[in-house]
mmCIF file as gemmi writes it, N, C-alpha and C atoms, coordinates in Angstrom:
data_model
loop_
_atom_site.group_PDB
_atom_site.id
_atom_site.type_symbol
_atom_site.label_atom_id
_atom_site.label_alt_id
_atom_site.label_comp_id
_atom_site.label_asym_id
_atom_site.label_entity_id
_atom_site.label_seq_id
_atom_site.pdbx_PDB_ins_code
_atom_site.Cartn_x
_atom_site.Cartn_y
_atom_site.Cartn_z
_atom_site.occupancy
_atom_site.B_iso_or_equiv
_atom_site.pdbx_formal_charge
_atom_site.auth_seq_id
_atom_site.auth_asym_id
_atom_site.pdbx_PDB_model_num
ATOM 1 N N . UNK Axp A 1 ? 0.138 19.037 3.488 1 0 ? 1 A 1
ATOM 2 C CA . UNK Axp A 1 ? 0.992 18.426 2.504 1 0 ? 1 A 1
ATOM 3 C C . UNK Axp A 1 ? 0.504 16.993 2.295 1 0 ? 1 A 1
ATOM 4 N N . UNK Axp A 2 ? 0.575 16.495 1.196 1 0 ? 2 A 1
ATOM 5 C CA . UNK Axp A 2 ? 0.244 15.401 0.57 1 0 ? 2 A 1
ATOM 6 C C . UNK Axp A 2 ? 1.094 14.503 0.753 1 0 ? 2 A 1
ATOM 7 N N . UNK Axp A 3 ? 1.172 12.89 1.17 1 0 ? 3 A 1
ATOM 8 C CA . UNK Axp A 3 ? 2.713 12.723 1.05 1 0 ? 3 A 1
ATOM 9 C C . UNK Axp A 3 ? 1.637 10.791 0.811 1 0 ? 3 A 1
ATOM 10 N N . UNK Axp A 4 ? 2.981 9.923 0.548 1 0 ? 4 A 1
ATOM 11 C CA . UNK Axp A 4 ? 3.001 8.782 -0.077 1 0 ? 4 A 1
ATOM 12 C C . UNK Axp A 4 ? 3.966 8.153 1.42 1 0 ? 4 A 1
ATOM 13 N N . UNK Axp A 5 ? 3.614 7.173 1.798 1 0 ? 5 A 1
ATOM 14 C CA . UNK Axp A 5 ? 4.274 6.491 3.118 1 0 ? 5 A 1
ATOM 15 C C . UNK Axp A 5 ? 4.702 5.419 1.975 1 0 ? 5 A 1
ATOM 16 N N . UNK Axp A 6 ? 5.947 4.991 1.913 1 0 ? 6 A 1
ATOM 17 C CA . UNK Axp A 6 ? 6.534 3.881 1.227 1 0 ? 6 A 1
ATOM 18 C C . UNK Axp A 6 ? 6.794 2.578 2.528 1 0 ? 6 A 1
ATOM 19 N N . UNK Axp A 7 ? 6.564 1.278 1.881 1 0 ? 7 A 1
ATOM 20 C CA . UNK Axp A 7 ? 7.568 0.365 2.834 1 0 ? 7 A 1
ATOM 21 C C . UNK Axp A 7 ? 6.393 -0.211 4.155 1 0 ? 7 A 1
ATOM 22 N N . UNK Axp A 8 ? 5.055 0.131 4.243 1 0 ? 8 A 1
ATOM 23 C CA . UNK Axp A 8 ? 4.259 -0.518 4.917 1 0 ? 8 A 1
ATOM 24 C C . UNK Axp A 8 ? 4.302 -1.623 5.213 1 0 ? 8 A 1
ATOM 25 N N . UNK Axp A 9 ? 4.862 -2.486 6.212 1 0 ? 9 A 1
ATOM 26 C CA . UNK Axp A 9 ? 4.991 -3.555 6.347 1 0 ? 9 A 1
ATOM 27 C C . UNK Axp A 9 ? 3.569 -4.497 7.487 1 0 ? 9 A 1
ATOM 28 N N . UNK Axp A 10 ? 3.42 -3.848 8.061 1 0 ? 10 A 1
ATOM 29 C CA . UNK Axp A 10 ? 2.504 -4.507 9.167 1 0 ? 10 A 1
ATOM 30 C C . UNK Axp A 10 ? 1.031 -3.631 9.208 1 0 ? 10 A 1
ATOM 31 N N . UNK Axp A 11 ? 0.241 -4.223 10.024 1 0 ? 11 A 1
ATOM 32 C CA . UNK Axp A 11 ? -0.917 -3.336 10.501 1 0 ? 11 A 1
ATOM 33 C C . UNK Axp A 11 ? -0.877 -2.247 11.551 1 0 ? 11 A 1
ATOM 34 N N . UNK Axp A 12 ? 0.187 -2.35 12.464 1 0 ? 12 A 1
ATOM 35 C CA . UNK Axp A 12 ? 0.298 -1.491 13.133 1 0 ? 12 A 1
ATOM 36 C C . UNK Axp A 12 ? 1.161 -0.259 12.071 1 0 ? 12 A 1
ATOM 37 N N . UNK Axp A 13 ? 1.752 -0.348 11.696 1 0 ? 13 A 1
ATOM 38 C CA . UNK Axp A 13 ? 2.379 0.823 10.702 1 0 ? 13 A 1
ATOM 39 C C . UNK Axp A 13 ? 1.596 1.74 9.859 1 0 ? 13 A 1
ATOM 40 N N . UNK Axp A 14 ? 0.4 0.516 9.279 1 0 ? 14 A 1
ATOM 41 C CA . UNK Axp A 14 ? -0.561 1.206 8.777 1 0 ? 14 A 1
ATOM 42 C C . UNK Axp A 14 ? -1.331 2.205 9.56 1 0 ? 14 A 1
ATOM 43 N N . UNK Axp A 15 ? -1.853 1.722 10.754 1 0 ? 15 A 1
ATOM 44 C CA . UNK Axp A 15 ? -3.021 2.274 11.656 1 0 ? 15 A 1
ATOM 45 C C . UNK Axp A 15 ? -2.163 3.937 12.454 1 0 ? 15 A 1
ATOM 46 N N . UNK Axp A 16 ? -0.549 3.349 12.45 1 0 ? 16 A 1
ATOM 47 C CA . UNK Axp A 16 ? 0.054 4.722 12.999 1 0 ? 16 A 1
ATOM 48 C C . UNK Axp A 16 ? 0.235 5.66 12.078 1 0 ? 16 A 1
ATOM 49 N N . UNK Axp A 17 ? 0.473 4.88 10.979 1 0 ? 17 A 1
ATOM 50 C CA . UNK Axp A 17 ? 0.374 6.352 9.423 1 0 ? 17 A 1
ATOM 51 C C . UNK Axp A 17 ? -0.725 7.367 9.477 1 0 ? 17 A 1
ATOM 52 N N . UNK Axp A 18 ? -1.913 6.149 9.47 1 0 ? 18 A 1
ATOM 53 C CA . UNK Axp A 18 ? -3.229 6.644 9.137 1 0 ? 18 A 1
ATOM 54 C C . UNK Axp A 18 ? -3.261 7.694 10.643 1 0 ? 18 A 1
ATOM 55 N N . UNK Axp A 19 ? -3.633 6.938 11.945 1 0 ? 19 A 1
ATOM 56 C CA . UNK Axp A 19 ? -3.48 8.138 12.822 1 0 ? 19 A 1
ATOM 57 C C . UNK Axp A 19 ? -2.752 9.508 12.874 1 0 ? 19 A 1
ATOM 58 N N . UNK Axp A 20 ? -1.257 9.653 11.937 1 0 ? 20 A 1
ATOM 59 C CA . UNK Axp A 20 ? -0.905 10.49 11.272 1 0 ? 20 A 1
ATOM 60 C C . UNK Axp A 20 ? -1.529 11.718 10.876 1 0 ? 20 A 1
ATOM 61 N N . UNK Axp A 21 ? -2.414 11.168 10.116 1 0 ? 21 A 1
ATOM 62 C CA . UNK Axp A 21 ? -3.025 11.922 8.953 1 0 ? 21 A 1
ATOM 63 C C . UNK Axp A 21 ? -2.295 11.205 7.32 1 0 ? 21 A 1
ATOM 64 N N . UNK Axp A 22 ? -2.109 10.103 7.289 1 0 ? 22 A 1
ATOM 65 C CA . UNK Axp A 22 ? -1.365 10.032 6.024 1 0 ? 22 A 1
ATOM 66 C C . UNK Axp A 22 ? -1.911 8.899 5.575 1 0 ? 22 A 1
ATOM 67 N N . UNK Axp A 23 ? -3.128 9.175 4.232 1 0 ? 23 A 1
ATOM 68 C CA . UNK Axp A 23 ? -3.907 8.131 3.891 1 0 ? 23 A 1
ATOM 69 C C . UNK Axp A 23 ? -3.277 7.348 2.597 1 0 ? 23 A 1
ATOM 70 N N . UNK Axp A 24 ? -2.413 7.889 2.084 1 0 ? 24 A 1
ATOM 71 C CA . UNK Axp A 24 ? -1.532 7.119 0.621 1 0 ? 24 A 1
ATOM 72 C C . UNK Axp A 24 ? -0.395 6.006 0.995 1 0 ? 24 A 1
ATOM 73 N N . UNK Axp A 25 ? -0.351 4.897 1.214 1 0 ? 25 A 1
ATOM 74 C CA . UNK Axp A 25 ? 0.714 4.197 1.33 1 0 ? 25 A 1
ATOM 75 C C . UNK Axp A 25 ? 0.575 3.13 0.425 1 0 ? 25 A 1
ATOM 76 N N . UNK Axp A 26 ? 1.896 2.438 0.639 1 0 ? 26 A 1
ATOM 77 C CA . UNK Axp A 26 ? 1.985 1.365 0.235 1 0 ? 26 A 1
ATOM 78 C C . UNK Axp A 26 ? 3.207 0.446 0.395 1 0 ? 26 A 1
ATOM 79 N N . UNK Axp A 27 ? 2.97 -0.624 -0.174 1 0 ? 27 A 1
ATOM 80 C CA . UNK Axp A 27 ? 4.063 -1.77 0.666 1 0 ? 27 A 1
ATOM 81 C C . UNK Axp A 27 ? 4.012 -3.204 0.502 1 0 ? 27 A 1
ATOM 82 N N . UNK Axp A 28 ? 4.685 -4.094 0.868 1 0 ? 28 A 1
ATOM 83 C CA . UNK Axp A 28 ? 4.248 -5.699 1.296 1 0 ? 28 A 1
ATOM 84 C C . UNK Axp A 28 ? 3.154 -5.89 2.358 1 0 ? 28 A 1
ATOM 85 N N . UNK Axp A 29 ? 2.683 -5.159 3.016 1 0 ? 29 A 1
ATOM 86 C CA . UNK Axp A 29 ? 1.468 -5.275 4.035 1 0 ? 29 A 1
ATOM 87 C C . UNK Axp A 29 ? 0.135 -4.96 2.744 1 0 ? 29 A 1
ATOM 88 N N . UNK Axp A 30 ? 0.206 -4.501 2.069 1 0 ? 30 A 1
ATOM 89 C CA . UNK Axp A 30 ? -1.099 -4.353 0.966 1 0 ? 30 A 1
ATOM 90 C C . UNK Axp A 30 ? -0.959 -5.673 -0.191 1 0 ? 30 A 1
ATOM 91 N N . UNK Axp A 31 ? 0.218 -5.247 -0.829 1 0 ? 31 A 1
ATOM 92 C CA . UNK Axp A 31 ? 0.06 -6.624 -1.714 1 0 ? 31 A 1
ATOM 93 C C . UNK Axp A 31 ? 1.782 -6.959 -1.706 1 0 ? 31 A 1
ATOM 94 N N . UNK Axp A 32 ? 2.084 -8.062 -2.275 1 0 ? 32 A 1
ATOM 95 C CA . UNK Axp A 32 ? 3.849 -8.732 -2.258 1 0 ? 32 A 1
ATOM 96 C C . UNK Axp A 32 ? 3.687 -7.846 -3.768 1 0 ? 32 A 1
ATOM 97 N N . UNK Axp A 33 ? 5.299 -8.111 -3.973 1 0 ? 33 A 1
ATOM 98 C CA . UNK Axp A 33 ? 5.714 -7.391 -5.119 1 0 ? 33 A 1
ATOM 99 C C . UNK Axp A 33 ? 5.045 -8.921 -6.051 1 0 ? 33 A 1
ATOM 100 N N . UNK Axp A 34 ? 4.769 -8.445 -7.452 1 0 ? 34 A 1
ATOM 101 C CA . UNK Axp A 34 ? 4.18 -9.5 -8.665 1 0 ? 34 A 1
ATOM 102 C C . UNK Axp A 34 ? 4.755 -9.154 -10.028 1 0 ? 34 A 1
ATOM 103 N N . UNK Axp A 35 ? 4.705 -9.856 -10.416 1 0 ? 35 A 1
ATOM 104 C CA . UNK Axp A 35 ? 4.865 -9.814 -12.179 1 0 ? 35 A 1
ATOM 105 C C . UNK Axp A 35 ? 3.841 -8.986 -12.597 1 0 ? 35 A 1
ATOM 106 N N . UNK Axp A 36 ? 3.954 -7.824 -14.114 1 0 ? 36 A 1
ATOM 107 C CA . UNK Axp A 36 ? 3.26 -6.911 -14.099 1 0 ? 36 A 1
ATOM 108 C C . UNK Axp A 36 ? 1.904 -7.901 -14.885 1 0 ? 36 A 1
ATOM 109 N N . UNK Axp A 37 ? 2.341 -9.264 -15.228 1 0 ? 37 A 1
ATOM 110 C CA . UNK Axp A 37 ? 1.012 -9.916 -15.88 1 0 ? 37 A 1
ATOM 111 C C . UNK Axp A 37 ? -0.149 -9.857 -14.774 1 0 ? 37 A 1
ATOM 112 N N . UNK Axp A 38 ? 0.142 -10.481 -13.492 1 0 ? 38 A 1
ATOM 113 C CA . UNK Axp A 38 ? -0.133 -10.46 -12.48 1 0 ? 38 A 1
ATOM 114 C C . UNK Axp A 38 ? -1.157 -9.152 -12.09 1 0 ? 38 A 1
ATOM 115 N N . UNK Axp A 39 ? -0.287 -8.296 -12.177 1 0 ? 39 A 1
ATOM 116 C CA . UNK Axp A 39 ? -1.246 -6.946 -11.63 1 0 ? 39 A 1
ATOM 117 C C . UNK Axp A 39 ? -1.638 -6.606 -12.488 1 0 ? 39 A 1
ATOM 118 N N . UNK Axp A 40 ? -1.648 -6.461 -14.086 1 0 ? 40 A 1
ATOM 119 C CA . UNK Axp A 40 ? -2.711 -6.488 -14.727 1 0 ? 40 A 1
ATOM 120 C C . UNK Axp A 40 ? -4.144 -7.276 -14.678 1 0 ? 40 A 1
ATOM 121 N N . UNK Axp A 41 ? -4.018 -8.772 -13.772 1 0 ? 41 A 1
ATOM 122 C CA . UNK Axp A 41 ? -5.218 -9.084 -13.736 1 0 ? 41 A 1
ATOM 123 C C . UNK Axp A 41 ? -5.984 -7.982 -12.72 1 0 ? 41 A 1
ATOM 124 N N . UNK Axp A 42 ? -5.29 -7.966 -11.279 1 0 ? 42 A 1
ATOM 125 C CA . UNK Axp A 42 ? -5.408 -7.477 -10.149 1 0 ? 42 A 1
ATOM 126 C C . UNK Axp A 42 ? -6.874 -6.027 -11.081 1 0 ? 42 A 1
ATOM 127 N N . UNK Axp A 43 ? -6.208 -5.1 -11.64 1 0 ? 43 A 1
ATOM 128 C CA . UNK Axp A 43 ? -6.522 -3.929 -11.77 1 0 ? 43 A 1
ATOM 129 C C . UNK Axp A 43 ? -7.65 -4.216 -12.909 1 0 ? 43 A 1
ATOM 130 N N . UNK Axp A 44 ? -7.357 -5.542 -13.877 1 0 ? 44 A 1
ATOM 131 C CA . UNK Axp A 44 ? -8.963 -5.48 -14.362 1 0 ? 44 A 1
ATOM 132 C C . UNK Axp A 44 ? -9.957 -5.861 -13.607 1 0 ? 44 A 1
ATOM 133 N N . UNK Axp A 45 ? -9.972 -6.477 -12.654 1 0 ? 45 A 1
ATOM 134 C CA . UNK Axp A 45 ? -10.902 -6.745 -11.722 1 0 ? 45 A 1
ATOM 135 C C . UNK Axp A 45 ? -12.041 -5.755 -10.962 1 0 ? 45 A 1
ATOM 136 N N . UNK Axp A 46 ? -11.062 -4.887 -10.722 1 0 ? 46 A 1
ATOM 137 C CA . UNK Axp A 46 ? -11.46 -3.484 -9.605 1 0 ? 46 A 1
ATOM 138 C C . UNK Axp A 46 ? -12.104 -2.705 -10.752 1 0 ? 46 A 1
């Protein structure tokens, strides 16, 4: 099963997901919440 980990806060949360098996997350440990101007720069970048 495929699944989405919400609410990642730290590195250890990450590293126990991932030991999991659960490579989709996300959270304030990846990026803070932003204005969508904001993450429009973010995503032209990449």
């Amino acid at each position: 099963m495929k699944m989405i980990a919400e609410g990642v806060e730290t590195n250890e949360q990450a590293e126990f997901l991932h030991d999991q098996g659960c490579s989709e997350m996300q959270g304030y440990y990846f990026y803070k919440p932003m204005p969508v101007e904001e993450f429009e720069k973010l995503k032209e970048e990449i």
